[in-house]
N, CA, C and O atoms as a GROMACS GRO file, in nm:
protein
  416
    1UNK      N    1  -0.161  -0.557   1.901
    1UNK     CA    2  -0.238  -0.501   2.011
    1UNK      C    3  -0.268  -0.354   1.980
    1UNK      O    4  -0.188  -0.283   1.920
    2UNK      N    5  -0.389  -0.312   2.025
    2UNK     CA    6  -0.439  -0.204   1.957
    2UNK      C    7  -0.425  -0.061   2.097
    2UNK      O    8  -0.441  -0.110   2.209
    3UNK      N    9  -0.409   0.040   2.098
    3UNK     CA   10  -0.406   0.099   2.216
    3UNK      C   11  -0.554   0.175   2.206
    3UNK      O   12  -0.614   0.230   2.114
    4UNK      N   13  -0.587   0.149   2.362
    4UNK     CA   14  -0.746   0.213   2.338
    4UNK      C   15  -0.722   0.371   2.316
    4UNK      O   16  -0.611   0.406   2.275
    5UNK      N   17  -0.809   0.457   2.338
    5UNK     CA   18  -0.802   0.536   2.346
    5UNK      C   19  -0.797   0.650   2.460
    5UNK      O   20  -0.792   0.773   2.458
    6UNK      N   21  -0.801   0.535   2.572
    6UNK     CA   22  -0.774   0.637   2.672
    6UNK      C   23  -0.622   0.635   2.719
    6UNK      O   24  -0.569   0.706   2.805
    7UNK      N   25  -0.547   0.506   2.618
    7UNK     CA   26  -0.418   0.555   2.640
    7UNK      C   27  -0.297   0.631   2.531
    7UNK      O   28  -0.176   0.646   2.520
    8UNK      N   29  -0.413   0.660   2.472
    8UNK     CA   30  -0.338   0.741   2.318
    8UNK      C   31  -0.339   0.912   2.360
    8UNK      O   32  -0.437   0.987   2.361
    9UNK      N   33  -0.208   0.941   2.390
    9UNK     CA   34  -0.181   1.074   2.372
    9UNK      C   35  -0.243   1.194   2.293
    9UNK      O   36  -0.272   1.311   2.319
   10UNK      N   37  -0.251   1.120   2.196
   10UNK     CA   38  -0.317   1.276   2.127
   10UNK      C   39  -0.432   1.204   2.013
   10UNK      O   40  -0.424   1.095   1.955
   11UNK      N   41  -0.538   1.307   2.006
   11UNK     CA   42  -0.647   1.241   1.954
   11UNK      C   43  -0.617   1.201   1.781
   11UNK      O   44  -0.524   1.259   1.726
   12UNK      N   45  -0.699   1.100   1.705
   12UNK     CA   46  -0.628   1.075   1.568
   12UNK      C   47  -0.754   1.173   1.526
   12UNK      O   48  -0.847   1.228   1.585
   13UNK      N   49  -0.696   1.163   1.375
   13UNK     CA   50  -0.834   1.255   1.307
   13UNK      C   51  -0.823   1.175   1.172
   13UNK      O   52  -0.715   1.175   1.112
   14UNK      N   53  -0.950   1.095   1.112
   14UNK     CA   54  -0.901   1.027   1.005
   14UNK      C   55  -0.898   1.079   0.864
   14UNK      O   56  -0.968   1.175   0.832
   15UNK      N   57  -0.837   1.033   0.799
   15UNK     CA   58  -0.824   1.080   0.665
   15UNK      C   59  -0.762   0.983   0.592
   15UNK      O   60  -0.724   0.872   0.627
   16UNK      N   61  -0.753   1.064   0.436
   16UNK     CA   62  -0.708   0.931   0.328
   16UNK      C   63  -0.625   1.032   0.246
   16UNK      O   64  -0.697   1.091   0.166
   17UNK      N   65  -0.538   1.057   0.242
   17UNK     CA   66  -0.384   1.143   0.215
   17UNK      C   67  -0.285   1.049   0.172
   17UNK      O   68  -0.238   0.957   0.240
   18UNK      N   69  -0.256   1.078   0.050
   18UNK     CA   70  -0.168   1.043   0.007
   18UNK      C   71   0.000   1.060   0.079
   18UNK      O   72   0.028   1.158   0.148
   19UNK      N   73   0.088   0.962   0.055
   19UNK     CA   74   0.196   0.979   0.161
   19UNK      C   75   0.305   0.916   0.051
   19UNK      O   76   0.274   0.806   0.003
   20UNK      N   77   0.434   0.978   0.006
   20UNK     CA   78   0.560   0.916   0.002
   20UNK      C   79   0.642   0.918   0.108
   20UNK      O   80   0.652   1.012   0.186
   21UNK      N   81   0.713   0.800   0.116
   21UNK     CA   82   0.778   0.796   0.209
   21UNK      C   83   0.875   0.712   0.169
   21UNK      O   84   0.864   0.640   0.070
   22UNK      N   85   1.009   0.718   0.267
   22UNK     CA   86   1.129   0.603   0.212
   22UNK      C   87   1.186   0.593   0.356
   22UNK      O   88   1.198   0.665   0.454
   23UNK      N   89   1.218   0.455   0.315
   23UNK     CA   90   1.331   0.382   0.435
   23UNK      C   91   1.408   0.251   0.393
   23UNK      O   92   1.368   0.147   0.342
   24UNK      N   93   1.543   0.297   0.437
   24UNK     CA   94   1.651   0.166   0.381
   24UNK      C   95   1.683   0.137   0.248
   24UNK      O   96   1.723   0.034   0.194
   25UNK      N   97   1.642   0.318   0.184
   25UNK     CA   98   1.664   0.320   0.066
   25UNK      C   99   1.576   0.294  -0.053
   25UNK      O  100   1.616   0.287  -0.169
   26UNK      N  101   1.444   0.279  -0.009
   26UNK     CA  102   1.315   0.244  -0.065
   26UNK      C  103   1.295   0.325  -0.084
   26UNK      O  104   1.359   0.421  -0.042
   27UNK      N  105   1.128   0.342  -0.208
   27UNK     CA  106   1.062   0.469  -0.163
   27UNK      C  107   0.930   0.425  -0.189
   27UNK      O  108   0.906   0.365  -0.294
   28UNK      N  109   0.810   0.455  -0.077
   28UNK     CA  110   0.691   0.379  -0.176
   28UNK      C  111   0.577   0.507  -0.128
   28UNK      O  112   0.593   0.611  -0.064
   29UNK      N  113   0.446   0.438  -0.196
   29UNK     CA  114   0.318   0.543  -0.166
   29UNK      C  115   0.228   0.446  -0.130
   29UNK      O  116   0.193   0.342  -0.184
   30UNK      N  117   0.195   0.501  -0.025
   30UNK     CA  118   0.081   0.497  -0.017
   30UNK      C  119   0.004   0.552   0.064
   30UNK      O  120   0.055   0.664   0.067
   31UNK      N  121  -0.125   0.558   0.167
   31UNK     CA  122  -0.243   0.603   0.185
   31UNK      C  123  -0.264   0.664   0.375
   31UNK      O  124  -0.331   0.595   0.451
   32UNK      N  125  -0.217   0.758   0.411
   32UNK     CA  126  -0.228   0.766   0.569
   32UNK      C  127  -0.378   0.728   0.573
   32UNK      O  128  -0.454   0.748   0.479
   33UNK      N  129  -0.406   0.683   0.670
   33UNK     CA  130  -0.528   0.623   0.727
   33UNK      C  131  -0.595   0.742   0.837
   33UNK      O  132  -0.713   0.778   0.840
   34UNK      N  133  -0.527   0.771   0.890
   34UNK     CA  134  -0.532   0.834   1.044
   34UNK      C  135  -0.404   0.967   1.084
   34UNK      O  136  -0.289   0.922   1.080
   35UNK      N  137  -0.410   1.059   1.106
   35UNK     CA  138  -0.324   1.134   1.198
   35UNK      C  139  -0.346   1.195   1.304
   35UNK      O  140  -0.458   1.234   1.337
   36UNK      N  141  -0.225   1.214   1.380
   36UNK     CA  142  -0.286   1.259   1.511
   36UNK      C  143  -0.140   1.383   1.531
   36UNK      O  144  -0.051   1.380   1.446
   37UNK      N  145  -0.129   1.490   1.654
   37UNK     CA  146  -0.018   1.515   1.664
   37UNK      C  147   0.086   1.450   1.683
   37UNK      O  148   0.185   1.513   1.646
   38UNK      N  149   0.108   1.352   1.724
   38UNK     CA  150   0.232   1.238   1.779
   38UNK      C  151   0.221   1.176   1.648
   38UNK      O  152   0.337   1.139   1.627
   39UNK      N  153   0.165   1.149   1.567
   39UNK     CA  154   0.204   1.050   1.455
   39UNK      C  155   0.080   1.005   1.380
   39UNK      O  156  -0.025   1.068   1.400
   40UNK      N  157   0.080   0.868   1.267
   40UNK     CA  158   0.017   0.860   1.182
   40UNK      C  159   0.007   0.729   1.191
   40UNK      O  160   0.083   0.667   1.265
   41UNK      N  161  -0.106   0.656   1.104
   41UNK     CA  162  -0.132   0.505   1.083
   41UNK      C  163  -0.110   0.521   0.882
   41UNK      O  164  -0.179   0.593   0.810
   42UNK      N  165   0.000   0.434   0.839
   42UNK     CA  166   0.008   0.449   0.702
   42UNK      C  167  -0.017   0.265   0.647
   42UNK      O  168   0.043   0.162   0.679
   43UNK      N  169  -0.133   0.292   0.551
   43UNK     CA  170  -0.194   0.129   0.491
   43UNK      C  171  -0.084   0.104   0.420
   43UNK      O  172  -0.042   0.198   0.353
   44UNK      N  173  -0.014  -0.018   0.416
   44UNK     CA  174   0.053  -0.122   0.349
   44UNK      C  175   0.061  -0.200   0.362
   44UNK      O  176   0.034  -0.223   0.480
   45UNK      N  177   0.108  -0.358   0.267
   45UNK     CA  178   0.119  -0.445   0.288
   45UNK      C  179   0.234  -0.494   0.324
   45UNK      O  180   0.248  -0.605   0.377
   46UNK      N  181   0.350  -0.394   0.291
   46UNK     CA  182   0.433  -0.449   0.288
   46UNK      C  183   0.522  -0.488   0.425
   46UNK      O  184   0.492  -0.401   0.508
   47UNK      N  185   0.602  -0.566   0.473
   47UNK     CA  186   0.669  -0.577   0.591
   47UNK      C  187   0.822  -0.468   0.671
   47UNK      O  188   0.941  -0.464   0.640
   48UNK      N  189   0.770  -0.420   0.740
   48UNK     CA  190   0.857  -0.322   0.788
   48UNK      C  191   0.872  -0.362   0.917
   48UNK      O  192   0.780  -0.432   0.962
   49UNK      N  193   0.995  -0.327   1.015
   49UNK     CA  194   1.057  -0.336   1.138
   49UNK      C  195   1.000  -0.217   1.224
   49UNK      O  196   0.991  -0.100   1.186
   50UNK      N  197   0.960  -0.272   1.357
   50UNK     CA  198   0.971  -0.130   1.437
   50UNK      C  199   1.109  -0.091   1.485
   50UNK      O  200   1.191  -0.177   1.515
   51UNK      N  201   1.134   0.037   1.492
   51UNK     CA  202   1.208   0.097   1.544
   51UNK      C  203   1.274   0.177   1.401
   51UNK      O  204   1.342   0.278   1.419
   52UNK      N  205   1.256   0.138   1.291
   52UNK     CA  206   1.293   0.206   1.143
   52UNK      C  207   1.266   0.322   1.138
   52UNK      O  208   1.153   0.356   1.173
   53UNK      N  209   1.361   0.423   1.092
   53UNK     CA  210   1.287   0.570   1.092
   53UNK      C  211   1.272   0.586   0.915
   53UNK      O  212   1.330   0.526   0.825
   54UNK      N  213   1.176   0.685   0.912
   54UNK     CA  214   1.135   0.684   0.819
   54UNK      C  215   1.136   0.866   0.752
   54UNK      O  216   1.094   0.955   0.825
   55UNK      N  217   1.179   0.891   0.640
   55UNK     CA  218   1.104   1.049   0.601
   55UNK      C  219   1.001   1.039   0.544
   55UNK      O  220   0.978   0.932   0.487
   56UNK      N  221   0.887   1.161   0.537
   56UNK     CA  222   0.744   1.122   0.496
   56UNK      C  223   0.772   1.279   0.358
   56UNK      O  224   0.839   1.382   0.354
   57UNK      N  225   0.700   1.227   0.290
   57UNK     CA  226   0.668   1.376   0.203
   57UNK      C  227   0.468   1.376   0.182
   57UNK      O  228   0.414   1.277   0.132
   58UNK      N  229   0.433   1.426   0.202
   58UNK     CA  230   0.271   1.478   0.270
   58UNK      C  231   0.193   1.600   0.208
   58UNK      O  232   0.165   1.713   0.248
   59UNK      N  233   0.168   1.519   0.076
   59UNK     CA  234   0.100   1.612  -0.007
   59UNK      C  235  -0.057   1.706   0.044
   59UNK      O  236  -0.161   1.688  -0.018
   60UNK      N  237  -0.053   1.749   0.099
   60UNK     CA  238  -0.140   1.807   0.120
   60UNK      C  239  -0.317   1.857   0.065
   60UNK      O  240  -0.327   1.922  -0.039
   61UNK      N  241  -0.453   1.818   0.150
   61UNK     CA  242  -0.545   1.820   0.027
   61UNK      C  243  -0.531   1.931  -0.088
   61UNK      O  244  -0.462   2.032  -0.079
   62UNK      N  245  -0.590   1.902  -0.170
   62UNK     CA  246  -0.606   2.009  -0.314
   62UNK      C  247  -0.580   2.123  -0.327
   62UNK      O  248  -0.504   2.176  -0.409
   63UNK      N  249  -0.688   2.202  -0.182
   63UNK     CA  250  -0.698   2.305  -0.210
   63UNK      C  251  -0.598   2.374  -0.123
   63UNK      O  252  -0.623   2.493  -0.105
   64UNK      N  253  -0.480   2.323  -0.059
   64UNK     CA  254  -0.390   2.332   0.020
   64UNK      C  255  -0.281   2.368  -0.120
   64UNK      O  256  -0.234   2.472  -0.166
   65UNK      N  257  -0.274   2.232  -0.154
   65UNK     CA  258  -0.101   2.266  -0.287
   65UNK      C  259   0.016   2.238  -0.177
   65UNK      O  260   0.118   2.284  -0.228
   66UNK      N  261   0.042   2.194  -0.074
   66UNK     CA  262   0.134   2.204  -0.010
   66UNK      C  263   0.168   2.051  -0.001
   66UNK      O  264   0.105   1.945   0.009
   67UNK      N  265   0.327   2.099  -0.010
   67UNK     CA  266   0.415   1.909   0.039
   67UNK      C  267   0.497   2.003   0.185
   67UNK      O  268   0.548   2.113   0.207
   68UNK      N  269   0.463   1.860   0.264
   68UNK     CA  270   0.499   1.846   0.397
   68UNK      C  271   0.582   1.707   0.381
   68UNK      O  272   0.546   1.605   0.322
   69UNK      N  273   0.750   1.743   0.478
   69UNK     CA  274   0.815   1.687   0.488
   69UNK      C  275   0.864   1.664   0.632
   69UNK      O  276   0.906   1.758   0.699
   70UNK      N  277   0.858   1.533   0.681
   70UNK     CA  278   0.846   1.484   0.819
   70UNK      C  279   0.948   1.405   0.785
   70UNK      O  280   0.990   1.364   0.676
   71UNK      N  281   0.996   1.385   0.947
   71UNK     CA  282   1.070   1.258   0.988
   71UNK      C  283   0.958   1.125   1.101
   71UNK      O  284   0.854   1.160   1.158
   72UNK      N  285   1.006   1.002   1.107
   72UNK     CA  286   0.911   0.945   1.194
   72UNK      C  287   1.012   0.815   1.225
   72UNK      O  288   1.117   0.778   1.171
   73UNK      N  289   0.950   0.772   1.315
   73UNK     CA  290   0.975   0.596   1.320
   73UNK      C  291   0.866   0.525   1.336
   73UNK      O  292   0.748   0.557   1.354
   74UNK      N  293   0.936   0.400   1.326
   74UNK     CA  294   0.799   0.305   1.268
   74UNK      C  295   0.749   0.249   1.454
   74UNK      O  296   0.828   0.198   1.533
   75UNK      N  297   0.660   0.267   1.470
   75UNK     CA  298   0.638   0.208   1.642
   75UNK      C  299   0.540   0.088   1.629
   75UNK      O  300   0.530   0.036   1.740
   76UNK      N  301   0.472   0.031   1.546
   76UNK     CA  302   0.380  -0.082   1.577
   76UNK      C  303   0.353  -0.166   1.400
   76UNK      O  304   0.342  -0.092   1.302
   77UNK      N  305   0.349  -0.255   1.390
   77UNK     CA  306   0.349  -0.310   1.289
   77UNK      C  307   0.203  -0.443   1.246
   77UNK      O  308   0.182  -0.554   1.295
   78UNK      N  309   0.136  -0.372   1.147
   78UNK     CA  310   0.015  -0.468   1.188
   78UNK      C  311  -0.009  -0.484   1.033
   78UNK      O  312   0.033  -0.418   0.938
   79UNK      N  313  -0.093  -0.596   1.040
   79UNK     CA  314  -0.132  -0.665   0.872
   79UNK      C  315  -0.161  -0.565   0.781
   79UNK      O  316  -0.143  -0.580   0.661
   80UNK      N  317  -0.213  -0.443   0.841
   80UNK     CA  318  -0.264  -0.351   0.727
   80UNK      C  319  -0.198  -0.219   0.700
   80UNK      O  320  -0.227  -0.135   0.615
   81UNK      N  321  -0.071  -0.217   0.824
   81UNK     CA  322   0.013  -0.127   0.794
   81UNK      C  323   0.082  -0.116   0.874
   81UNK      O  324   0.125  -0.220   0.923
   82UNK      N  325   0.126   0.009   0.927
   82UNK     CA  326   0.212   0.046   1.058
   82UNK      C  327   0.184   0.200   1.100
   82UNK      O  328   0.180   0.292   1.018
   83UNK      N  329   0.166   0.213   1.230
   83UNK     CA  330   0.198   0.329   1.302
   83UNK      C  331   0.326   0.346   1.289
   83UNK      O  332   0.416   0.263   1.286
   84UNK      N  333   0.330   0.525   1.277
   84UNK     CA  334   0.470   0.579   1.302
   84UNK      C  335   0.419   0.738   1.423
   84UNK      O  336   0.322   0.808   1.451
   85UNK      N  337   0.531   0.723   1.450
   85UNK     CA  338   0.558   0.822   1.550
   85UNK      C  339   0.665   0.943   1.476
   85UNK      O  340   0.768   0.928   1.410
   86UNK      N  341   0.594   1.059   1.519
   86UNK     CA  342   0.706   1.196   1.471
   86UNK      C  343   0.804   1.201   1.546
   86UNK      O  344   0.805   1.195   1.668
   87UNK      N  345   0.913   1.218   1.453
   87UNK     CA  346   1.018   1.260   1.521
   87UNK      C  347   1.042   1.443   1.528
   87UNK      O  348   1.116   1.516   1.462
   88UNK      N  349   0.980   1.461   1.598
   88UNK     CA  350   0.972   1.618   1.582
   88UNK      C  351   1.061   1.723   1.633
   88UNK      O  352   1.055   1.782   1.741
   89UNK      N  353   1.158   1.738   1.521
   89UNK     CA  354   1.313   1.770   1.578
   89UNK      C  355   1.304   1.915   1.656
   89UNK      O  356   1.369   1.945   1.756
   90UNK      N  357   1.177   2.025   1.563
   90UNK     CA  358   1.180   2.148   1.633
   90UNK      C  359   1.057   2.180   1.615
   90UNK      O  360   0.980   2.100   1.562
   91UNK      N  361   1.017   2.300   1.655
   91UNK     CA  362   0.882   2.364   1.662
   91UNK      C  363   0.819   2.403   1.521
   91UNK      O  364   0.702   2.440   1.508
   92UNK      N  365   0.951   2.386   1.372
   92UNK     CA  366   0.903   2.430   1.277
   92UNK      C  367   0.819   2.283   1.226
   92UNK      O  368   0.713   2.308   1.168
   93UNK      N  369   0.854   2.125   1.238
   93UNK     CA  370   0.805   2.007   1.220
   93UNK      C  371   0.674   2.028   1.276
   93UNK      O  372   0.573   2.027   1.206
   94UNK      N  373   0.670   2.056   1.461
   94UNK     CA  374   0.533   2.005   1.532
   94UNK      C  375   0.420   2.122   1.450
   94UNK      O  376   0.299   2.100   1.459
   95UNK      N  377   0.454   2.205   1.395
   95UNK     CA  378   0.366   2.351   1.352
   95UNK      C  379   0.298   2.263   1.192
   95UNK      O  380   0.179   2.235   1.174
   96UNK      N  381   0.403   2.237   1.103
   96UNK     CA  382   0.381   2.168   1.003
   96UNK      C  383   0.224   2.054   1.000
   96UNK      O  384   0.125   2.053   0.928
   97UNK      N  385   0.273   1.958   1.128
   97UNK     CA  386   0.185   1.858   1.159
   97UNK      C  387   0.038   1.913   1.204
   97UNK      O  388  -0.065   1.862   1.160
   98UNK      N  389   0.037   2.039   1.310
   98UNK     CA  390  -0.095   2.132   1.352
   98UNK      C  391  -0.147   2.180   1.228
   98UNK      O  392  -0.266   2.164   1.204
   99UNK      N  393  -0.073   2.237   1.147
   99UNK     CA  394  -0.099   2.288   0.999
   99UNK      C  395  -0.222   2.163   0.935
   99UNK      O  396  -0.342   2.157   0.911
  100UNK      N  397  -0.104   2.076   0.928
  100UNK     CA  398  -0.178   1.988   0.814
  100UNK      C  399  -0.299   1.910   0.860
  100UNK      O  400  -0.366   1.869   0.766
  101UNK      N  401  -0.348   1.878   0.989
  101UNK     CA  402  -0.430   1.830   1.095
  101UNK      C  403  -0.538   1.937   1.054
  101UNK      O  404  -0.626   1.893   0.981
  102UNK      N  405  -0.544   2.054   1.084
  102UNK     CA  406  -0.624   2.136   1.113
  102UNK      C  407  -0.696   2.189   0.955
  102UNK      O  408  -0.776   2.282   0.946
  103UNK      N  409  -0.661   2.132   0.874
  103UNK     CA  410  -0.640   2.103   0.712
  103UNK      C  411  -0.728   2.015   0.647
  103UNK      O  412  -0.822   2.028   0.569
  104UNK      N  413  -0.695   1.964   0.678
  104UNK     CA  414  -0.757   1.847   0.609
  104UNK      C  415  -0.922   1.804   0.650
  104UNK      O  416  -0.976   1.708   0.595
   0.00000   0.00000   0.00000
């Protein structure tokens, strides 16, 4: 189920950003689709659980040079990937995410 948009918190902004990330001891790459302040849509095939938290490392475009390191959990799980939600422990994370939004 898809949430429209008049019930999505914060607006997405799309993009195609490369993303490492690991959970349960994994580590894989691949492609954010979408970010928003509250969180991200990341393409995979592979099968993941909601409620999994996840760390992200968030290479930043080119002319940036910057890796961004997030925490998240996994909130929705769909054929082409999964939404995650930030876990945004302090004001130095939510600044990171405005950073890289306003970036790209």
């Amino acid at each position: 189920m898809k949430l429209s948009k008049e019930r999505r918190q914060h607006e997405r902004k799309s993009c195609l950003l490369s993303v490492d990330w690991s959970v349960s001891n994994s580590v894989y790459t691949n492609t954010i689709k979408n970010i928003s302040n509250g969180g991200m849509f990341i393409e995979t095939s592979e099968p993941f659980e909601v409620g999994q938290e996840i760390s992200l490392r968030i290479l930043a475009p080119e002319h940036l040079k910057k890796i961004h390191q997030l925490n998240a959990k996994i909130v929705r799980t769909e054929d082409e990937g999964i939404a995650v939600k930030f876990l945004n422990d302090d004001d130095h994370q939510k600044e990171l995410v405005r950073f890289l939004i306003n970036n790209i």
